[in-house]
Kinemage of the C-alpha trace (Angstrom):
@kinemage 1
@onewidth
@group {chain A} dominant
@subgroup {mainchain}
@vectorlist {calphas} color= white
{ca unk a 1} P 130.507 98.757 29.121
{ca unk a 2} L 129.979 95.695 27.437
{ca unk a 3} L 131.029 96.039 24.071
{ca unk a 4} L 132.464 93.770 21.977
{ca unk a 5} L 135.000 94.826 19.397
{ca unk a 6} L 134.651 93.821 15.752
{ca unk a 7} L 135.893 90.774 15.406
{ca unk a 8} L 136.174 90.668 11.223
{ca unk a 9} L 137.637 94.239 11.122
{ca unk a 10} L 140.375 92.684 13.529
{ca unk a 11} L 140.590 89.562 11.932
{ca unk a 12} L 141.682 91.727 8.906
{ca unk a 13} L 144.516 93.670 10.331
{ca unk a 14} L 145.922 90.624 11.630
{ca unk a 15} L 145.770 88.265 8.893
{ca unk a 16} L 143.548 85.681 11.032
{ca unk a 17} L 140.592 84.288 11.372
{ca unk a 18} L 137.704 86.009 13.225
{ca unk a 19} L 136.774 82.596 14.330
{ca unk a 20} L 140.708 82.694 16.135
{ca unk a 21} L 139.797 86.278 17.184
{ca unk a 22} L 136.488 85.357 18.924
{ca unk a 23} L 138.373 82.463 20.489
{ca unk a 24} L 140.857 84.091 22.403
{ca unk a 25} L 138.657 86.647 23.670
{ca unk a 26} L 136.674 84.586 24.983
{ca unk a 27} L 139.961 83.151 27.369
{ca unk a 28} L 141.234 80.627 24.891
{ca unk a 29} L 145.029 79.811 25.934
{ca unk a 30} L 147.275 77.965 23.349
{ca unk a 31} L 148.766 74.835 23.928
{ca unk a 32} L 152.050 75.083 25.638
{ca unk a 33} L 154.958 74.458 23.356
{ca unk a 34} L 156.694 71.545 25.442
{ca unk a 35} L 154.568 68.877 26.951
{ca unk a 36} L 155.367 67.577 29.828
{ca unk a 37} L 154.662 63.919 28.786
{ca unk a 38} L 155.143 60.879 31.253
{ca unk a 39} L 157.215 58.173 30.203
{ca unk a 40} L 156.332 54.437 31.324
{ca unk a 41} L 160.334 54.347 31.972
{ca unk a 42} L 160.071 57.444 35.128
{ca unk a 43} L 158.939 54.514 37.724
{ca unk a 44} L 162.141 53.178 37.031
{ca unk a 45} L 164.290 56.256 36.773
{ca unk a 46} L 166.255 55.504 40.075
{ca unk a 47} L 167.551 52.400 39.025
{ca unk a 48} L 168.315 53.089 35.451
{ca unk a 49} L 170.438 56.436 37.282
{ca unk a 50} L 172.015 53.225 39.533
{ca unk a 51} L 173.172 50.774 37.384
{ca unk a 52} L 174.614 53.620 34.821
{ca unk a 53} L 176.760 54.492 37.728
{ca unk a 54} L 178.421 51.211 37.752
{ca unk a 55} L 182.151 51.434 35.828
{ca unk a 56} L 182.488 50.163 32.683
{ca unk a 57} L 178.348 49.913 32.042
{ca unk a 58} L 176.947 50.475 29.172
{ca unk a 59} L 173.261 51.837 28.001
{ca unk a 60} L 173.010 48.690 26.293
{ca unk a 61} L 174.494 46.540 28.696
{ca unk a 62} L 171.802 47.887 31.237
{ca unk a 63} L 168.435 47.759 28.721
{ca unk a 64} L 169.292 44.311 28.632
{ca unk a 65} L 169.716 43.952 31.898
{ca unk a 66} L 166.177 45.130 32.272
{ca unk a 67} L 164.966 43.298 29.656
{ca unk a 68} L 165.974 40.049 31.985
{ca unk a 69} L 163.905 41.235 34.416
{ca unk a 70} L 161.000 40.993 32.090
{ca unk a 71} L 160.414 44.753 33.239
{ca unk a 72} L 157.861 46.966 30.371
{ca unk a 73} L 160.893 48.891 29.289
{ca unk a 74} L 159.530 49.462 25.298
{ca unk a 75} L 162.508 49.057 22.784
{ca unk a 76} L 166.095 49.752 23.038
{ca unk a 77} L 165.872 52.796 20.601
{ca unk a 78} L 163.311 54.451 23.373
{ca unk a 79} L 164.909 53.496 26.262
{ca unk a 80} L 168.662 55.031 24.944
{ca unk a 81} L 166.233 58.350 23.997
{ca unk a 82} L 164.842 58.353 27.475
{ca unk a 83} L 168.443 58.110 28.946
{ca unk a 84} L 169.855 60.835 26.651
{ca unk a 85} L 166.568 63.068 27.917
{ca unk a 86} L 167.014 62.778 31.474
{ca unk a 87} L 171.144 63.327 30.891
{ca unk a 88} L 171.939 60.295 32.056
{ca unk a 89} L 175.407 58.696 30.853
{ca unk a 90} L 177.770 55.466 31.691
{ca unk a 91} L 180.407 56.107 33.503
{ca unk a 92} L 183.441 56.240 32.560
{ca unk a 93} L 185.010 52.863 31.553
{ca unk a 94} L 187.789 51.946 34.213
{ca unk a 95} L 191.528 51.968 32.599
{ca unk a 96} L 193.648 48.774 31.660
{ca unk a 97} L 196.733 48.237 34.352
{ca unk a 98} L 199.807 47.137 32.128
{ca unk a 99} L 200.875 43.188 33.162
{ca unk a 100} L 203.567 43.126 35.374
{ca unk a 101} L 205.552 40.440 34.509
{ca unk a 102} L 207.612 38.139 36.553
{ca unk a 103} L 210.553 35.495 36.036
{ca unk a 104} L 208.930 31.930 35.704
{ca unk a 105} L 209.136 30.362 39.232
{ca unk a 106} L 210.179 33.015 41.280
{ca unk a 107} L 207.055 34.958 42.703
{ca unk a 108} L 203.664 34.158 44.072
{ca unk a 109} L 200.966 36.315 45.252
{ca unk a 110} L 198.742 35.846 48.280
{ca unk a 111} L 195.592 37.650 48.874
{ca unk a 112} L 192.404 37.185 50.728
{ca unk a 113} L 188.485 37.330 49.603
{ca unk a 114} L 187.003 38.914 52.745
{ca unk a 115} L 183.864 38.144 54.460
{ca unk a 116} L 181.940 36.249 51.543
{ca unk a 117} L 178.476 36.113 52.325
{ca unk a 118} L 175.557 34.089 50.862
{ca unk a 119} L 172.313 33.517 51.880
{ca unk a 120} L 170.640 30.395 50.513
{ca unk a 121} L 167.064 30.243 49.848
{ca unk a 122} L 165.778 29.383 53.257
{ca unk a 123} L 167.192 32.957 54.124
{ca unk a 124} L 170.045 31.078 55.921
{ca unk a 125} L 173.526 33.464 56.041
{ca unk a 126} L 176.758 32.067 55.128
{ca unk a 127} L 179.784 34.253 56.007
{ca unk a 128} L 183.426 32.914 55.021
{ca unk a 129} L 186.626 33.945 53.687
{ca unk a 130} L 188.787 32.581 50.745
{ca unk a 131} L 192.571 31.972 50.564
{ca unk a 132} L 193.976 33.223 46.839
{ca unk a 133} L 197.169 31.762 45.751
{ca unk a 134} L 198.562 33.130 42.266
{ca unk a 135} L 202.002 32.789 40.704
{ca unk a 136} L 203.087 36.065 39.263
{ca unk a 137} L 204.669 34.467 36.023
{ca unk a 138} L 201.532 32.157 34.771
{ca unk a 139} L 198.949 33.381 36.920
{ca unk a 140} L 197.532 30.353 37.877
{ca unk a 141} L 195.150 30.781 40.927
{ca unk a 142} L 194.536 28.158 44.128
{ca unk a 143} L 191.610 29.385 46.123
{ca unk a 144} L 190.663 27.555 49.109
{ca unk a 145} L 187.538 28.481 51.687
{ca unk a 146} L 188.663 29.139 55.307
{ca unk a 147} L 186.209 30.026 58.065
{ca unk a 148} L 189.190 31.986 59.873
{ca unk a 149} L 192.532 33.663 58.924
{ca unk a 150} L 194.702 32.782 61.258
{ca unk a 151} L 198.512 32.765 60.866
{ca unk a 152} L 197.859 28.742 61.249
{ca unk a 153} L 194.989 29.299 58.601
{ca unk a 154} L 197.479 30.973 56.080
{ca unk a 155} L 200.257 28.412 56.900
{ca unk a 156} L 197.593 25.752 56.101
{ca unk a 157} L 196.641 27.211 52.872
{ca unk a 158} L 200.276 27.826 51.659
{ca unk a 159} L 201.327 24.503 52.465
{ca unk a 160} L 197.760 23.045 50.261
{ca unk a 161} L 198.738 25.721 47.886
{ca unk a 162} L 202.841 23.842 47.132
{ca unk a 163} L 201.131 21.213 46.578
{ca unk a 164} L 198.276 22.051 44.420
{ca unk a 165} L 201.262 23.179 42.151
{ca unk a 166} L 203.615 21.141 42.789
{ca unk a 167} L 206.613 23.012 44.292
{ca unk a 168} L 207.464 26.723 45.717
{ca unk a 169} L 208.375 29.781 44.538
{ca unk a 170} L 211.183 31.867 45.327
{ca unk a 171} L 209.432 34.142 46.541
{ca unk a 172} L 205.747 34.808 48.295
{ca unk a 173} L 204.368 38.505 48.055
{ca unk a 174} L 201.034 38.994 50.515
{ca unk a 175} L 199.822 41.462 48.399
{ca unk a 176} L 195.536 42.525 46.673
{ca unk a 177} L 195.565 39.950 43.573
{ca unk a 178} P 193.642 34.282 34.482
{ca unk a 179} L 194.083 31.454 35.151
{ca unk a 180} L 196.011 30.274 32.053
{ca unk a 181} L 197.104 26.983 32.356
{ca unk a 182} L 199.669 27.053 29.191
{ca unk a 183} L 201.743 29.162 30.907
{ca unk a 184} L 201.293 27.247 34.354
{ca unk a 185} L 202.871 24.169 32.709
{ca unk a 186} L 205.718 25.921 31.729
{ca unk a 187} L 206.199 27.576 35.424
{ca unk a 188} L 205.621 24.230 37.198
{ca unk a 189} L 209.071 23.852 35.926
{ca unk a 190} L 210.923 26.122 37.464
{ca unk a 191} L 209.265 25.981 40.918
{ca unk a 192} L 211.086 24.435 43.512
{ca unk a 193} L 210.684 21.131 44.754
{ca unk a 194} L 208.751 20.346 47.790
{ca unk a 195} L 210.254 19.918 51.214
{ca unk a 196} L 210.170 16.277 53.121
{ca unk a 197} L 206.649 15.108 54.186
{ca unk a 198} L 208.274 14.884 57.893
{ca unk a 199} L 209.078 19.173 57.300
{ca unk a 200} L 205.653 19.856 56.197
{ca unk a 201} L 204.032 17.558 58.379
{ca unk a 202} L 205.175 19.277 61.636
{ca unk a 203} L 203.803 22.629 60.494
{ca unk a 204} L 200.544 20.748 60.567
{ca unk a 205} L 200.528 19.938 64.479
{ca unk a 206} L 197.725 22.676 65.135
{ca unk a 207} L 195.299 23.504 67.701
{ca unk a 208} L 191.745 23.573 67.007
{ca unk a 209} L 188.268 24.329 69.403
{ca unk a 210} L 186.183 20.925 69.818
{ca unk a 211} L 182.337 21.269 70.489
{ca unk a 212} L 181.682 18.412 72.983
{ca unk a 213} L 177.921 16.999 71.739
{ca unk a 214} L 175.632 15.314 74.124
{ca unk a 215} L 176.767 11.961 74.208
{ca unk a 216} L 180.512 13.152 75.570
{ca unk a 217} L 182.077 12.983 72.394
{ca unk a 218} L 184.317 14.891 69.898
{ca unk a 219} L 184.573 14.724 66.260
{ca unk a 220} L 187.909 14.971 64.939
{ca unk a 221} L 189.064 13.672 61.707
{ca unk a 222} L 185.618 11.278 61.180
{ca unk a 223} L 186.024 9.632 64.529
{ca unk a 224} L 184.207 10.665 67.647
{ca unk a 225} L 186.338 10.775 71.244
{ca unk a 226} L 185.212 10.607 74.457
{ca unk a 227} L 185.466 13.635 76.547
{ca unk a 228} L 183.404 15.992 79.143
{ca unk a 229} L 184.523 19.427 79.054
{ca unk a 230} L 184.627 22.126 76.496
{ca unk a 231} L 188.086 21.694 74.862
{ca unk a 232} L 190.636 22.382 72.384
{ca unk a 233} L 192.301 19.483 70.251
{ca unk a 234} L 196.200 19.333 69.297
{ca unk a 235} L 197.564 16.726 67.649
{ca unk a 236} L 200.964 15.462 68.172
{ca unk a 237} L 202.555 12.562 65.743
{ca unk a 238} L 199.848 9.982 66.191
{ca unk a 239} L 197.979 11.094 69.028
{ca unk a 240} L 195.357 13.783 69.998
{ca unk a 241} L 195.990 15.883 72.839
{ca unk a 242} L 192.670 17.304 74.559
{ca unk a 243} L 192.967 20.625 76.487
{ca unk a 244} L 190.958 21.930 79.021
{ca unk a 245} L 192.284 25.613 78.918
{ca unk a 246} L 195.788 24.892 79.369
{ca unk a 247} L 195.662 22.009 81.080
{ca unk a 248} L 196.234 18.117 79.080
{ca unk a 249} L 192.681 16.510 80.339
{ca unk a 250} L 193.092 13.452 77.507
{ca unk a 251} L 195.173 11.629 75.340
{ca unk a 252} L 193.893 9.439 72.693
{ca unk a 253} L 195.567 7.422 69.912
{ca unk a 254} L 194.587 8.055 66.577
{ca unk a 255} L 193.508 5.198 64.945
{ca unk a 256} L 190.685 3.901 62.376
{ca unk a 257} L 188.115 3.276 65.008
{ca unk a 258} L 185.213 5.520 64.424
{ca unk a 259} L 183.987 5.937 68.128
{ca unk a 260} L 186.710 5.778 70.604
{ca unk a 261} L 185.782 6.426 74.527
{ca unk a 262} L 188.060 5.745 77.542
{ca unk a 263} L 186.910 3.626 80.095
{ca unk a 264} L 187.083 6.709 82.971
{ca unk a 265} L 184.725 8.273 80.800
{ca unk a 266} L 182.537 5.605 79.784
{ca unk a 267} L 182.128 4.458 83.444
{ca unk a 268} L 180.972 8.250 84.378
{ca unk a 269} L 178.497 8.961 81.777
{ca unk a 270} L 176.910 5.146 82.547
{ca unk a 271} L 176.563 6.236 86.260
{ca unk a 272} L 174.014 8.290 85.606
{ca unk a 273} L 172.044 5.762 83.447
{ca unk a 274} L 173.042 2.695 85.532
{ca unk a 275} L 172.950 2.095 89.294
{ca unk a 276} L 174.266 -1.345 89.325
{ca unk a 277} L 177.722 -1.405 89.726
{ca unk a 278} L 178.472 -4.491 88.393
{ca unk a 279} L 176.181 -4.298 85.423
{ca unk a 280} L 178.651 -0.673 84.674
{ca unk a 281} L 181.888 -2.639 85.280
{ca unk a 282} L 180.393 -5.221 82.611
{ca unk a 283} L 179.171 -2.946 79.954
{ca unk a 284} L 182.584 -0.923 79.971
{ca unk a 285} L 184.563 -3.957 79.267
{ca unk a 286} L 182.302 -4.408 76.294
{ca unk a 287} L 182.396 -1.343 74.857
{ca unk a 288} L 185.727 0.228 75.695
């Protein structure tokens, strides 16, 4: 019908201004009372969420975090409003375990650091494990990198271990486990005292895998050995046993010598340099 009601007559009854009567009928809409504001912190919401998760974190602990980033994070006093906005919290902070405490000298702990791996800059991957030795009473720690963990590996590793501290415990616990040296003095003590050098010696007669290179030869110990199969290396009071499979192919003395070929296996990789017989015969005695 197209009429328009009286705007100052209305304006009256409600207390208002025709001005704010006219407005709304015209399909004015008031501001909504929360705005739904972006913050410059959402883009990171997912790893705020993520590193809160992490036990014993705090809000702080985490802005600064952040902050070493050099991400655009604002101040602390925003970002711990943002975080109590979203309902984000730390969690919980883990528990203290009550020390356990052992007689001085009579228990150590063994445990292992599983698969390790680094990747250097290059993008190269390192995988390794380490051995952790810790007496119970002082809890001095002797780590020591192994590629493997063999029972040879952890016989190794003990044996280092005695030494490193200069004796053995009563007792060995292969157990999941600081380093104060005060009370390490004190323990060294009470250990017991190492067995003969001949004892611990014979516990190191161990086989090992060889990679023969191209020119016939092993490394073993800083010296290179002749050889021409795929082996594995034992050592035996002052010599080194080579094994092909099962089978003894070699024996070679250890000595000082860095490069150490026998003359069978000399004359065989010359053959296939050399045609002269003599000239073979000649160089072998010259080199072997």
């Amino acid at each position: 019908m197209e009429i328009k009601p009286n705007f100052s007559e209305i304006a009256r009854e409600y207390g208002v201004d025709r001005r704010t009567v006219k407005k709304y009928y015209e399909g004015y809409e008031s501001k909504p009372k929360t705005r739904n504001k972006q913050s410059k912190l959402d883009k990171y919401y997912d790893e705020i969420k993520a590193k809160l998760e992490i036990k014993g974190v705090t809000v702080k602990g985490v802005y600064e975090y952040f902050v070493s980033k050099n991400y655009d994070i604002g101040t602390y006093s925003n970002f711990n409003k943002y975080v109590n906005r979203k309902g984000l919290k730390p969690a919980k902070k883990v528990s203290g375990h009550p020390r356990f405490e052992t007689p001085a000298g009579k228990q150590a702990q063994v445990d292992w650091k599983e698969e390790i791996k680094l990747v250097s800059k290059y993008g190269e991957e390192f995988i390794f494990n380490v051995f952790n030795y810790k007496l119970g009473y002082s809890r001095y720690c002797y780590f020591e990198y192994r590629k493997a963990k063999t029972q040879q590996d952890v016989i190794e590793c003990l044996i280092n271990a005695f030494k490193a501290t200069g004796g053995v415990p009563d007792e060995i616990l292969f157990d999941k486990g600081i380093q104060p040296i005060i009370l390490f003095q004190k323990e060294k003590a009470y250990l017991s005292p190492l067995p003969s050098n001949d004892i611990i010696e014979g516990y190191m007669n161990f086989e090992q895998k060889a990679t023969v290179h191209k020119d016939s030869m092993i490394y073993y110990k800083g010296s290179r050995y002749s050889i021409n199969k795929t082996v594995t290396l034992k050592t035996v009071e002052n010599e080194l046993h080579v094994y092909f499979n099962t089978d003894l192919i070699s024996v070679h003395i250890l000595i000082d010598k860095k490069i150490n070929y026998h003359e069978s296996h000399y004359k065989e990789l010359m053959e296939y340099l050399i045609k002269n017989k003599e000239d073979i015969e000649q160089i072998c005695t010259n080199n072997c």
